[in-house]
C-alpha positions in Angstrom: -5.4 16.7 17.4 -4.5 15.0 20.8 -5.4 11.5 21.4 -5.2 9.8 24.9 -3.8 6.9 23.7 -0.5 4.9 25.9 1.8 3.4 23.4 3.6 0.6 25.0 5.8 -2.1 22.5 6.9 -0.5 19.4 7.7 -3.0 16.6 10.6 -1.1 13.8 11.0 -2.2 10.2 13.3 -1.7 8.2 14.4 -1.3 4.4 17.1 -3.7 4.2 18.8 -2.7 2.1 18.5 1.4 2.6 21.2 4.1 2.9 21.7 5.6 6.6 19.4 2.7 8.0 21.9 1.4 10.8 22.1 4.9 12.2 18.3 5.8 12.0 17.2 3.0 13.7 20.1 2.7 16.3 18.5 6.5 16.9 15.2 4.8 17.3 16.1 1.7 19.4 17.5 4.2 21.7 15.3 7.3 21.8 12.4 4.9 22.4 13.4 3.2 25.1 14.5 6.5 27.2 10.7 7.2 26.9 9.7 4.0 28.6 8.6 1.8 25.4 9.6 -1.5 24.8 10.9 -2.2 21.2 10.6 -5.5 19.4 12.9 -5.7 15.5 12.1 -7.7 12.6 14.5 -10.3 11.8 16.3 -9.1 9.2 16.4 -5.3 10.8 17.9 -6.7 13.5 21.8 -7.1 11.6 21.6 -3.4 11.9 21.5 -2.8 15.8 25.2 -4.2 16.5 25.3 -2.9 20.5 22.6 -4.2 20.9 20.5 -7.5 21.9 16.8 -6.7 21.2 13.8 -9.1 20.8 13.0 -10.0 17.4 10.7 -11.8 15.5 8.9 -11.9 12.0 6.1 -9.2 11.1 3.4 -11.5 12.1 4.9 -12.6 15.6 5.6 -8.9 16.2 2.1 -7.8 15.3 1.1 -9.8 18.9 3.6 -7.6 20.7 3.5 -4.2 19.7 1.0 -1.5 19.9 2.3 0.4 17.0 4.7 0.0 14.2 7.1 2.2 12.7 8.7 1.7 9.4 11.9 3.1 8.1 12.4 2.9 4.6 10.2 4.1 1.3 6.7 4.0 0.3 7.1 0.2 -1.4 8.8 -0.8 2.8 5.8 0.7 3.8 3.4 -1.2 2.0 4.7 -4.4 2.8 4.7 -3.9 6.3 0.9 -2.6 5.8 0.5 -5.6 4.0 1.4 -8.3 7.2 -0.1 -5.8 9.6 -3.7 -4.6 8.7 -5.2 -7.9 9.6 -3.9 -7.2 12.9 -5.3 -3.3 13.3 -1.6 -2.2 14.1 -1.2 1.7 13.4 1.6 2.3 11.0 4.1 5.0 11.5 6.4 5.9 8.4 9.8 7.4 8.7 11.2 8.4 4.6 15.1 7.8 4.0 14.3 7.9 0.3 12.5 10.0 -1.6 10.0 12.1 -0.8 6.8 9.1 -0.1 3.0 9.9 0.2 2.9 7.3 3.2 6.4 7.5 4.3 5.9 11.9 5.9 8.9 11.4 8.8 12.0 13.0 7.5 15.8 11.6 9.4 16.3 15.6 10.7 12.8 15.3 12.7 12.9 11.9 13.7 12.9 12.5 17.6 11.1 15.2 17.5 7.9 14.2 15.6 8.3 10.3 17.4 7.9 12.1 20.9 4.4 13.7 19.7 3.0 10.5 18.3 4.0 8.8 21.9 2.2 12.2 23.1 -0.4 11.7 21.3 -0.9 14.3 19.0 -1.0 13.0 15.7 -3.4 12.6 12.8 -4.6 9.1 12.4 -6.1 7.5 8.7 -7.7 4.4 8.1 -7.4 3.8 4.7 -9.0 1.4 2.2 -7.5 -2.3 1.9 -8.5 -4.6 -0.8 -8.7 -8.3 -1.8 -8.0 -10.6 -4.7 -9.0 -13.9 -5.3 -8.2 -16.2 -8.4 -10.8 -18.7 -9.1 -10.3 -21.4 -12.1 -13.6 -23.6 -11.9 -14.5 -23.6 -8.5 -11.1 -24.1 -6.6 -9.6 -20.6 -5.0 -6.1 -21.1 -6.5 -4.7 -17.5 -4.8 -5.9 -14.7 -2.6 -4.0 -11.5 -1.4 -4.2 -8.6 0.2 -3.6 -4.9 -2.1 -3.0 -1.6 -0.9 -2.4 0.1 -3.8 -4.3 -1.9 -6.6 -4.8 -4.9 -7.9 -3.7 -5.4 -11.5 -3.9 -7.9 -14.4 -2.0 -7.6 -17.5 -0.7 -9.3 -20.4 2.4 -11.3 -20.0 2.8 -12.4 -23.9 4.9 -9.2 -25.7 3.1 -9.8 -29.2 -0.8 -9.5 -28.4 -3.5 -7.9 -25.9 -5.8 -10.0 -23.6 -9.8 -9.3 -23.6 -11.0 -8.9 -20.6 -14.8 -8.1 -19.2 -15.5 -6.4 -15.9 -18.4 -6.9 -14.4 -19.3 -4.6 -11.3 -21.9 -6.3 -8.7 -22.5 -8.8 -11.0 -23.4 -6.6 -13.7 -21.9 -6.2 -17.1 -19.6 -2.9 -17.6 -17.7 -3.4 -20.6 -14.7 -5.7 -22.3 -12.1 -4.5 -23.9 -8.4 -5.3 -25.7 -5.8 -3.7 -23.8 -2.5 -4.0 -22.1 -4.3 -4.5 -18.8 -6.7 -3.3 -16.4 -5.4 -1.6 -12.5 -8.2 -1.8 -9.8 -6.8 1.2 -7.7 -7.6 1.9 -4.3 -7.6 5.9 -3.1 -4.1 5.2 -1.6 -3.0 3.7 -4.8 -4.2 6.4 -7.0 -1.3 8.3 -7.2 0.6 5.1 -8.3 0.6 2.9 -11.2 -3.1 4.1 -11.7 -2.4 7.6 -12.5 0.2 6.5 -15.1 -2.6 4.8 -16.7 -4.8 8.1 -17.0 -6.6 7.8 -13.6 -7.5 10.8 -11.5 -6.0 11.2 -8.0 -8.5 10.6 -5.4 -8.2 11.8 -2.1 -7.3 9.2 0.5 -10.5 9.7 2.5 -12.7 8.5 -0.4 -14.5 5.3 0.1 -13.9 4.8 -4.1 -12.2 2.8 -6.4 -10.4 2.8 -9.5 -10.3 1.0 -12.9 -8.3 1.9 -15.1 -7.0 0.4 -18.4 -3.9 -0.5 -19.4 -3.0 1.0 -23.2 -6.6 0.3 -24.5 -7.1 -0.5 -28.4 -10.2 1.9 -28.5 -9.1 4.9 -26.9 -12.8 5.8 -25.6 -12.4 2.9 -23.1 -11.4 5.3 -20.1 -10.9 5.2 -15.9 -14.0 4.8 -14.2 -14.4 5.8 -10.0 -17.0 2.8 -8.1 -17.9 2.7 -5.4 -15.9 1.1 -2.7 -18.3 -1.4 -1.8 -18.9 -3.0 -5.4 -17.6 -6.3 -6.9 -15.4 -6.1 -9.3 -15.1 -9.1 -11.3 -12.3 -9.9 -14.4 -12.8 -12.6 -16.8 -11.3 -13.2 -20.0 -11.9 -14.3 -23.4 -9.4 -17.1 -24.8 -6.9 -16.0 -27.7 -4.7 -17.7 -29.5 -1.8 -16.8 -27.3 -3.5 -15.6 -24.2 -1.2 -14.7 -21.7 -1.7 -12.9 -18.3 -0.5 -12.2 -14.7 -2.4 -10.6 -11.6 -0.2 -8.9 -9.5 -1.4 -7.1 -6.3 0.8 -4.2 -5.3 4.4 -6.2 -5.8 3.0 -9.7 -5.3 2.2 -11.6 -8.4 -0.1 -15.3 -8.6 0.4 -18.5 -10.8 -0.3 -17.3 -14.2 -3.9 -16.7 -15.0 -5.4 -18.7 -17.7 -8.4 -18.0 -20.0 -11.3 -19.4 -18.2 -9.9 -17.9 -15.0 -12.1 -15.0 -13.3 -11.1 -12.6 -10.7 -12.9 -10.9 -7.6 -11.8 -8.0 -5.9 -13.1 -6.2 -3.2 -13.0 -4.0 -0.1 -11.8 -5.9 3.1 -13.4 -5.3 6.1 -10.4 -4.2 8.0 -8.4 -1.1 6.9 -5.1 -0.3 7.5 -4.2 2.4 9.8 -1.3 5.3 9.7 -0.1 7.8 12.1 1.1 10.9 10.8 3.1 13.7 12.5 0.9 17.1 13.4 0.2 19.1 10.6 -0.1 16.4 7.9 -1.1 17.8 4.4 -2.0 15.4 1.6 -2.2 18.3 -0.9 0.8 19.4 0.1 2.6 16.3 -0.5 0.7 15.6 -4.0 2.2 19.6 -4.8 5.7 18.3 -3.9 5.9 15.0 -5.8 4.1 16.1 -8.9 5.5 19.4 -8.6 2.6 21.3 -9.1 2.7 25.1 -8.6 6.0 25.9 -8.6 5.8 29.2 -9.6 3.1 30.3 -7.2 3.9 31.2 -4.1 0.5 31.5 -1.4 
């Protein structure tokens, strides 16, 4: 698919702390600049570009410079960067120097290559699903953040379960004693969620997922809503209640038993660019290994 759009300012972020990352990016610095765009480093990428003097600046200050952003690194780089970006509508372009990711499709040997037809403008472009959390204790918001993947609560006490009741829209679902519960976007489906039991839902799905945690009745299974319900947690005090919400890798102040939790859809998405020839399917047959003995 060609798209006539004129990149400009590209903003590069990196994994700090990942193998062949000063060579990659020095690659990148380069390569985009012989085409003409301007590139703009996150602070701590920039210890990695030696030769070099660019302009940096934290992910926020280099959302107001660039047009699009690429991010070398893994999947858990990738969200982060997602993270700071999305409220900002910056396209997200991932290049993998770990393991094979499902957001991270750019591989080191193709790096110039499958850059020059993104700046060309042939690419496939996702908007995916980003969701919010908000921790209310009486009527004070005492945290919000953004999720990608899913928002989760679960126990942080070792020796006992927490009750919790989901509502959806303001109407009751169900409560149950478990180990948790994940509220998984489409994205984040093939993360923690799926561990839990959940299906995998394709990433153009406007759905979400809840799915338990170790449940103590076992017919308490995943449920797909859609993506434009409520999803409210609360929780029924115990003796030694204990519990944490976490949303993709950032956790709040610990919850506490008359706490109750909202989660919904944002209004703005987040936005990738993948290289020609993107394949979800294929990657899911990759990663989970799937069909390995069938050749099509």
């Amino acid at each position: 698919m060609y798209h006539a759009i004129k990149f400009r300012v590209a903003a590069l972020i990196a994994k700090p702390d990942a193998e062949r990352i000063g060579e990659t990016l020095k690659i990148l610095y380069h390569h985009l600049q012989e085409r003409g765009i301007a590139v703009v480093v996150e602070n701590e990428s920039r210890r990695f570009l030696k030769d070099v003097d660019p302009e940096t600046g934290s992910i926020p200050a280099l959302a107001e410079r660039c047009d699009f952003a690429i991010v070398i690194g893994g999947d858990g780089t990738f969200l982060s960067a997602a993270r700071a970006l999305a409220p900002f509508d910056i396209p997200l372009v991932g290049v993998n120097l770990g393991r094979l990711g499902f957001l991270v499709d750019i591989s080191p040997q193709h790096l110039t290559q499958r850059i020059d037809e993104i700046l060309d403008g042939r690419f496939v472009e996702e908007r995916r699903l980003l969701l919010g959390a908000t921790l209310i204790r009486g009527e004070e918001v005492i945290f919000q953040q953004l999720a990608i993947n899913d928002v989760v609560v679960h126990r942080s006490n070792a020796s006992s379960m927490i009750e919790i009741m989901t509502r959806i829209d303001g109407v009751f679902l169900n409560s149950q004693r478990s180990d948790g519960l994940i509220v998984s976007t489409p994205t984040g489906s093939t993360a923690y969620a799926l561990s839990a039991g959940g299906p995998i839902l394709s990433p153009s799905l406007r759905a979400l997922v809840l799915a338990p945690i170790n449940p103590h009745t076992l017919t308490n299974r995943p449920i797909v809503v859609d993506s434009e319900s409520v999803v409210e947690i609360s929780f029924q005090a115990g003796k030694s209640f204990g519990a944490q919400l976490v949303c993709d890798n950032v956790s709040s102040p610990a919850l506490k038993a008359g706490d109750k939790v909202e989660i919904r859809k944002e209004s703005k998405s987040f936005r990738i660019l993948h290289p020609e020839g993107y394949d979800f399917f294929e990657i899911l047959r990759a990663k989970l290994n799937w069909s390995s003995g069938l050749r099509v």
